[in-house]
MARBA-3410 file (N, C-alpha, C, O; in Angstrom, 1 decimal):
116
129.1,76.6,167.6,128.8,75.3,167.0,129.0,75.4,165.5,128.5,76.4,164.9 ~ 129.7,74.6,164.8,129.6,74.5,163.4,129.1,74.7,162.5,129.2,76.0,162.4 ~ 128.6,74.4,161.7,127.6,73.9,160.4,127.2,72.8,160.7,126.3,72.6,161.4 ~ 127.9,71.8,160.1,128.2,70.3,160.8,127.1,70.0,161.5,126.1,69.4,161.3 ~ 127.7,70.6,162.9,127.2,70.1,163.9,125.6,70.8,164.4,124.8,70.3,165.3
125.2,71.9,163.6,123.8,72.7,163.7,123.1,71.5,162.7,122.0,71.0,162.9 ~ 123.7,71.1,161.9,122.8,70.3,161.0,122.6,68.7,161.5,121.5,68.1,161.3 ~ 123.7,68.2,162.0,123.4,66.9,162.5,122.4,66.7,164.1,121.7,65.8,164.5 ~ 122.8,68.5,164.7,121.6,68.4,165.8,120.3,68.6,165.3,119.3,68.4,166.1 ~ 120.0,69.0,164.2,119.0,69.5,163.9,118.3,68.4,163.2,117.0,68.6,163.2
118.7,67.3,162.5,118.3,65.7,162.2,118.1,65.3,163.0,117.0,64.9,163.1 ~ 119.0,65.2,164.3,118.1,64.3,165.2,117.3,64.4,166.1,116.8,63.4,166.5 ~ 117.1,65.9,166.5,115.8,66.9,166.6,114.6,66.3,166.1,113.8,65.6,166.7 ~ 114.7,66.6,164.5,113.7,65.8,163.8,113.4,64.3,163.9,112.3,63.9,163.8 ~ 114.4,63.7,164.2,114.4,62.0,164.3,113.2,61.8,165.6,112.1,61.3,165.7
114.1,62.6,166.4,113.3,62.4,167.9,111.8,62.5,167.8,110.9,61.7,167.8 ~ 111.8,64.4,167.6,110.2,64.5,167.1,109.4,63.4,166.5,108.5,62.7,167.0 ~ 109.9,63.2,165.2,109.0,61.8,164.6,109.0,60.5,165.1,108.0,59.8,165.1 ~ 110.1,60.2,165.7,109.9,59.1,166.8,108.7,59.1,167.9,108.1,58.0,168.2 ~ 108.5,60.4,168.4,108.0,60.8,169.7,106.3,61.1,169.2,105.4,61.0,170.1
106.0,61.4,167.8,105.3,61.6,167.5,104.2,60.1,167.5,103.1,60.0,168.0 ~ 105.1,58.9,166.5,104.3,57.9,166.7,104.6,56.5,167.7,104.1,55.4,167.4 ~ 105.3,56.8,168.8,105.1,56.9,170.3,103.7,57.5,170.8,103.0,56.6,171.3 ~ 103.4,58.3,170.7,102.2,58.7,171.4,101.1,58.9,170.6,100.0,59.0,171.1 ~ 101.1,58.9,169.0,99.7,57.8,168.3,99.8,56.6,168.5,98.9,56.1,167.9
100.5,55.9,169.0,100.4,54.4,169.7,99.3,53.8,170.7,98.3,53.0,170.7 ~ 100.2,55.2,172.1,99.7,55.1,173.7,98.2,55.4,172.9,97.4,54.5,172.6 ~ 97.9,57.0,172.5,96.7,57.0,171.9,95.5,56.0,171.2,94.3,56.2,171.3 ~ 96.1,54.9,170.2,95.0,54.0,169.8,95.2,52.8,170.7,94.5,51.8,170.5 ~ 96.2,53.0,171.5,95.8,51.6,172.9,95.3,52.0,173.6,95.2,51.3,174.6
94.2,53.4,173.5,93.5,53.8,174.7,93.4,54.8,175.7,92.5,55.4,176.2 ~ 94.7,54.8,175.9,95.7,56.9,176.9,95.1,56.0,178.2,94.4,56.7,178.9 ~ 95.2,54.8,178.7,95.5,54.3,179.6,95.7,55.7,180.9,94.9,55.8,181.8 ~ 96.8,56.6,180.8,97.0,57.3,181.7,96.3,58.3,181.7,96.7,59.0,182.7 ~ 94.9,59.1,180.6,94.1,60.0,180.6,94.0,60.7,182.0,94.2,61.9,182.3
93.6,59.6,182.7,92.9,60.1,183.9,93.8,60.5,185.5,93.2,60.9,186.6 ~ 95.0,60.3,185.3,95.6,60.2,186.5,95.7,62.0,186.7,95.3,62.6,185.7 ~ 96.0,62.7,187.8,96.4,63.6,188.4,97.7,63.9,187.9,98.5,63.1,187.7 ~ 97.8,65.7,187.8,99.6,65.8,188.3,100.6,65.2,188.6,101.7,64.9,188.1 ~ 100.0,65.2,189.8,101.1,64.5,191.0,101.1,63.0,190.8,102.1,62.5,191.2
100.0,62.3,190.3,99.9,61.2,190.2,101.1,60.2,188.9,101.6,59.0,188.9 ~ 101.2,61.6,187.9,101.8,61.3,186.5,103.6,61.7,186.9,104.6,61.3,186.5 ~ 103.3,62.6,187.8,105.3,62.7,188.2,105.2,61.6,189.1,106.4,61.2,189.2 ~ 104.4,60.7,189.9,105.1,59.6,190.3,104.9,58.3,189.3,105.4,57.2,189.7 ~ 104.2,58.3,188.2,104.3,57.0,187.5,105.4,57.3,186.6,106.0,56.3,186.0
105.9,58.8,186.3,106.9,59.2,185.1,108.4,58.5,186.2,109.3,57.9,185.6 ~ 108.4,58.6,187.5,109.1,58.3,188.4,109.6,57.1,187.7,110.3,56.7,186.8 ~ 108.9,56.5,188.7,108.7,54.8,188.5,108.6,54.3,187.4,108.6,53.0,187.4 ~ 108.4,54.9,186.0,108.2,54.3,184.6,110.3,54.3,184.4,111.2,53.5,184.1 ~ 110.2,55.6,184.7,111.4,55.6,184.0,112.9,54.8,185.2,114.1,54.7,185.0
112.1,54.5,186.3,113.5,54.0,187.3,113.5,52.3,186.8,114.5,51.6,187.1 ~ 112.4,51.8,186.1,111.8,50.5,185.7,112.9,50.7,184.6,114.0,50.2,184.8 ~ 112.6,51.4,183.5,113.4,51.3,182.5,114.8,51.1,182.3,115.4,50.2,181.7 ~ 115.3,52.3,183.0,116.5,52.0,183.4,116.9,51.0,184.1,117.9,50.5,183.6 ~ 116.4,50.3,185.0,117.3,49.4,185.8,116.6,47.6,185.4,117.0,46.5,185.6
115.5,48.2,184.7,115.4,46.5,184.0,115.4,46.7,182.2,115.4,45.7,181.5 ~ 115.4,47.5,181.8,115.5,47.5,180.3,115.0,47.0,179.6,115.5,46.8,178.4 ~ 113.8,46.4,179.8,113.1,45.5,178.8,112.0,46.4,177.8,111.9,47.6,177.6 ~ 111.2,45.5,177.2,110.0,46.2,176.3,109.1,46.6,177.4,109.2,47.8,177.7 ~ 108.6,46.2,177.9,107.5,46.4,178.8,107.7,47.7,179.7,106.7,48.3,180.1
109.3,48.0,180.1,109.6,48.9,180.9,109.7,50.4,180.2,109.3,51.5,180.5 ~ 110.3,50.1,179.2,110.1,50.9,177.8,108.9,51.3,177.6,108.8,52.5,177.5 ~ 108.0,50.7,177.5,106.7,50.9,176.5,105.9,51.7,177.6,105.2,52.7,177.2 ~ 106.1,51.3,179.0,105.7,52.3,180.0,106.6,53.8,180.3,106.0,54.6,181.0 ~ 107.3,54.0,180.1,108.1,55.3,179.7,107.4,56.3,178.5,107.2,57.5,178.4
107.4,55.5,177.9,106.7,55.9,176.6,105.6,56.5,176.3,105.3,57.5,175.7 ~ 104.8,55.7,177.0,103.2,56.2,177.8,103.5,57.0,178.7,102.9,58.0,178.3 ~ 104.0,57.2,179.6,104.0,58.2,180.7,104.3,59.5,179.5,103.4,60.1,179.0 ~ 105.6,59.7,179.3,106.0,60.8,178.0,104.9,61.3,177.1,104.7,62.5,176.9 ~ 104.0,60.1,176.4,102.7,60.7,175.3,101.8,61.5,175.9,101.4,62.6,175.4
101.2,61.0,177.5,100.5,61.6,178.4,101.1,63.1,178.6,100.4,64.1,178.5 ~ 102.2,63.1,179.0,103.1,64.7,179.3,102.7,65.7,177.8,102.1,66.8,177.8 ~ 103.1,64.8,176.7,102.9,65.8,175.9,101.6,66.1,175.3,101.5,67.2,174.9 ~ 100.7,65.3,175.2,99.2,65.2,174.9,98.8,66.6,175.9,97.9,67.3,175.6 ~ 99.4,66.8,177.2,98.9,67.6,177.8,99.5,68.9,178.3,99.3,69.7,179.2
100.6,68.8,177.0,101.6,70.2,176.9,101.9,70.4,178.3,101.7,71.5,178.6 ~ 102.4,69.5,179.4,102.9,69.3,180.3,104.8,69.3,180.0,105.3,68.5,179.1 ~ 105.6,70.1,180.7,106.7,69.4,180.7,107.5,68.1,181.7,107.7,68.2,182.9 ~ 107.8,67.0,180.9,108.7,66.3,181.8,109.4,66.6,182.6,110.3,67.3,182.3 ~ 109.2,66.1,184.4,109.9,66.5,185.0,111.5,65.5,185.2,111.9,65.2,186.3
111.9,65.4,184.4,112.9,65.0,184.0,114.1,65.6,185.2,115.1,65.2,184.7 ~ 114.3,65.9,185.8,115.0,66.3,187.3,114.6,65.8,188.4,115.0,66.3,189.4 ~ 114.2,65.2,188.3,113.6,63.8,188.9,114.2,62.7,189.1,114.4,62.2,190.2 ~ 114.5,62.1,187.7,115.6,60.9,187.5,116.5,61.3,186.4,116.5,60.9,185.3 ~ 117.2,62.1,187.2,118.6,62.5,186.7,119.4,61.2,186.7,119.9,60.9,185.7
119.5,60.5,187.5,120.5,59.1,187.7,119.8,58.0,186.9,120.2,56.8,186.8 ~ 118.9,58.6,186.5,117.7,57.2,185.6,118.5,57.5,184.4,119.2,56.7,183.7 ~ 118.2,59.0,184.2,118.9,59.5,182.4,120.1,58.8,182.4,120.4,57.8,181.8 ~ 120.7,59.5,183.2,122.5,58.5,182.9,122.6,57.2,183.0,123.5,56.7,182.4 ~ 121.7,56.4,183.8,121.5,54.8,183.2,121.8,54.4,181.9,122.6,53.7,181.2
120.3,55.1,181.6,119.8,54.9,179.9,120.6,55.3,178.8,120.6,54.8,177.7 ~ 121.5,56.7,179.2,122.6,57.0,178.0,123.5,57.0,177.9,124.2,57.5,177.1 ~ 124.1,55.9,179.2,125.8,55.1,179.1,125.5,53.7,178.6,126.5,53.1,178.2 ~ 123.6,53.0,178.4,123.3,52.5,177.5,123.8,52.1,176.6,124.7,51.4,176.3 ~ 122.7,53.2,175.8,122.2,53.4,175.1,123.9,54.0,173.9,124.0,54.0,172.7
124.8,54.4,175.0,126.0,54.6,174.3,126.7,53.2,174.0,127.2,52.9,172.9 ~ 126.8,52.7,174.9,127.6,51.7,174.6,126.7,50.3,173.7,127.4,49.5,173.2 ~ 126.0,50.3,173.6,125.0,49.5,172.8,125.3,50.5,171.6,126.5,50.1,171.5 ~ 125.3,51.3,170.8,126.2,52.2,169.5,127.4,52.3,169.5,127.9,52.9,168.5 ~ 128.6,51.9,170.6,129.8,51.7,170.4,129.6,50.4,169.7,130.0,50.4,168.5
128.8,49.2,170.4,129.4,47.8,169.8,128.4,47.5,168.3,128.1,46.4,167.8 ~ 128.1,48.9,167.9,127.7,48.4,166.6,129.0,48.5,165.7,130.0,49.2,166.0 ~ 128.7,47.6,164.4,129.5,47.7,162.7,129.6,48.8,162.9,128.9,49.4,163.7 ~ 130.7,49.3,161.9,131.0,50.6,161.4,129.8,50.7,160.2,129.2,51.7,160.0 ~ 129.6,49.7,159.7,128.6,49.8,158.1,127.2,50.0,158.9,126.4,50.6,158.3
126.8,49.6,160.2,125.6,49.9,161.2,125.2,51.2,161.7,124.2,51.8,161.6 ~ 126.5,51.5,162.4,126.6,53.4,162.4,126.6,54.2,160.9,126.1,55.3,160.8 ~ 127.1,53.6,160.2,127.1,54.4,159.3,125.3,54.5,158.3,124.9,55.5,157.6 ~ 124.7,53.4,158.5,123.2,52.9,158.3,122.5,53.6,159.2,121.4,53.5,158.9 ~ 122.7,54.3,160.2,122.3,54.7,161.0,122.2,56.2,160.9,121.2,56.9,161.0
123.4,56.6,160.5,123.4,58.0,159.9,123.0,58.3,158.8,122.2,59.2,158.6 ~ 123.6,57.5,158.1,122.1,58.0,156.6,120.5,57.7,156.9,119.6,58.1,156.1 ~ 120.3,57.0,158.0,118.8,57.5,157.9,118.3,58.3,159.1,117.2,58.3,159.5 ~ 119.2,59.0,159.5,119.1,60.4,160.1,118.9,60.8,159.2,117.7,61.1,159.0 ~ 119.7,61.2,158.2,119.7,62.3,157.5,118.5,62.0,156.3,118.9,62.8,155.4
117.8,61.5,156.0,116.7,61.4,155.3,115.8,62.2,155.9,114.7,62.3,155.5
END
């Protein structure tokens, strides 16, 4: 791997973290709604949060993803993310093509505030 490319993974490393971070001081002052569920209980709402998201895309399906995710990490749990392997590829042939059809001056706004 490059230079380049150690430094641009390594922004959005950071991007994610701080994203992910106030993601789950959110779920947190709405409550931790999922505090109380079981293991097995949280790999099937992580299921179903994320088969929601993917295949209807909205806020609501989102925001339940989200919560499921703060729960995982709140509890130094890893995502079982092999799970909805066909959910992921939903969300990041998206999530790509929703950043193909931005401006070039949009991507480019985009990348300078990665790198901040």
């Amino acid at each position: 791997m490059s230079d380049d490319e150690d430094s641009a993974s390594s922004v959005a490393h950071h991007a994610l973290a701080e994203t992910n971070l106030g993601r789950t001081q959110s779920y947190v002052e709405r409550g931790r709604s999922l505090a109380a569920l079981t293991e097995a209980e949280m790999k099937e709402e992580f299921v179903q949060a994320y088969c929601a998201f993917a295949h209807e895309g909205n806020d609501k399906a989102r925001l339940r993803s989200d919560d499921i995710s703060a729960e995982y990490m709140l509890r130094g749990l890893k995502e079982p993310y092999e799970l909805i392997a066909a959910e992921v590829d939903i969300i990041t042939d998206r999530a790509v093509k929703a950043f193909n059809n931005l401006s070039d001056g949009r991507k480019e706004q985009i990348e300078r505030e990665l790198q901040e």
